[in-house]
Steps between C-alpha positions, in 0.01 A plus 500: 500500500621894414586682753289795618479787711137510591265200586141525462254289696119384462345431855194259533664154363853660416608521822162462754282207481171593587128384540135700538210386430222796449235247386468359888151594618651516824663800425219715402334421775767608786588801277123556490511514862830774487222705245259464765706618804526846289129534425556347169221225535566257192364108467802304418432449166407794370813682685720244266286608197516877554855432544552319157265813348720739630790371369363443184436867499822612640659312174264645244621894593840359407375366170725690297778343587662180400575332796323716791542456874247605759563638882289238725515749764212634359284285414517410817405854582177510260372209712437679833401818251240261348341469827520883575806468722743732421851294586820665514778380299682297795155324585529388111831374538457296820136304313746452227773367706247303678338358180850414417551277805188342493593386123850354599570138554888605501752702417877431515830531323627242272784307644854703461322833414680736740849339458472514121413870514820524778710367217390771278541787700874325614585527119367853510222463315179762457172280643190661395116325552254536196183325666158511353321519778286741778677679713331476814546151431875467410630764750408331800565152380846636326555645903358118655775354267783648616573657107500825461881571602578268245413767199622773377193670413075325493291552222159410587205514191216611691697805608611562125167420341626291225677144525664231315516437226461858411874662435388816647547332873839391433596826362413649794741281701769558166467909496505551902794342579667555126568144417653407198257196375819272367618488851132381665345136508131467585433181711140382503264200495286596219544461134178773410590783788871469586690395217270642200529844642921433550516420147268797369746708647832357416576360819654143553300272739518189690153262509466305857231237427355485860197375640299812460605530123197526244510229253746567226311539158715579201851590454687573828702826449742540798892498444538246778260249622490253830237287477446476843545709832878408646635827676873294551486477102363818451833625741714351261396653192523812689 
């Protein structure tokens, strides 16, 4: 493998294997409850349906562009508003975060994670995070990890309103921190997002096939390829 200066990382199945499950009726039902504490008095089921309308909505005002991303945060705002409660932006955060926890089965690093990205920074390496993904999510789970002093700089797509596989996120990342796109690798987990956007753009990549990994349909177009996740062989190519 080349050499390079920078070394730019997916999240959710790149480096964090992860499970939720928003479909559990469960769910709706405690976070019903949460609504209810607030004077936000929903039935489970249609709090998870006003939920999927909202977001529905939320992605339709960004319908002019290619590869949108919406802020949760307030949809989970227009909930209590839907109800005539008028919720403050932190009370939106914490149903989020709670919605979030409710959803999770797990969340954890892959084996070798942090001492891979310790080898990096050792060879004094740039380590930047390009995560599709919600930020009141990822922050706090990024913080329960134990990651964030492992990059250089987090680039979150719910705070830039656009995501992968759109080339306008990564050259955000690119034109912030003046990168020189020869010297950066893009690691990620999916073929469509990851690695399509990479190659738009001119940048090398490196495909992890992991366990959260769509299915691969057509050509594969990443420079490097491991067909399965192994952070001791993913060292070495480092």
């Amino acid at each position: 493998m080349k050499d390079y200066k920078n070394y730019i990382f997916d999240l959710y199945g790149t480096l964090v294997d992860i499970h939720t499950e928003e479909g559990d009726d469960k769910l709706w039902k405690k976070l019903s409850f949460f609504y209810g504490f607030y004077g936000a008095v929903y039935e489970p089921k249609e709090l998870q349906e006003s939920y999927l309308a909202l977001v529905a909505s939320e992605k339709n005002s960004y319908a002019h562009e290619a590869y949108p991303e919406i802020e949760l945060e307030y949809v989970f705002q227009k909930l209590f508003e839907k109800k005539g409660v008028q919720a403050d932006m932190e009370l939106a955060v914490h149903a989020g975060q709670f919605f979030r926890i409710l959803s999770m089965e797990y969340v954890k690093l892959y084996d070798g994670v942090k001492e891979m990205l310790e080898l990096l920074h050792k060879k004094g390496k740039k380590v930047y995070l390009l995560s599709n993904a919600q930020e009141i999510f990822t922050t706090y789970e990024l913080r329960y990890l134990g990651l964030i002093p492992y990059f250089d700089d987090i680039f979150i797509s719910s705070s830039c309103q656009c995501k992968k596989p759109d080339t306008k996120f990564y050259q955000m990342l690119i034109d912030k921190h003046q990168l020189n796109i020869e010297e950066c690798l893009m690691i990620g987990n999916d073929n469509t997002t990851d690695i399509a956007g990479a190659k738009e753009l001119g940048m090398d990549s490196l495909y992890i096939h992991s366990n959260l990994s769509p299915e691969l349909t057509g050509e594969l177009d990443s420079t490097y390829y491991m067909e399965e996740m192994d952070m001791k062989k993913l060292m070495e190519m480092l």
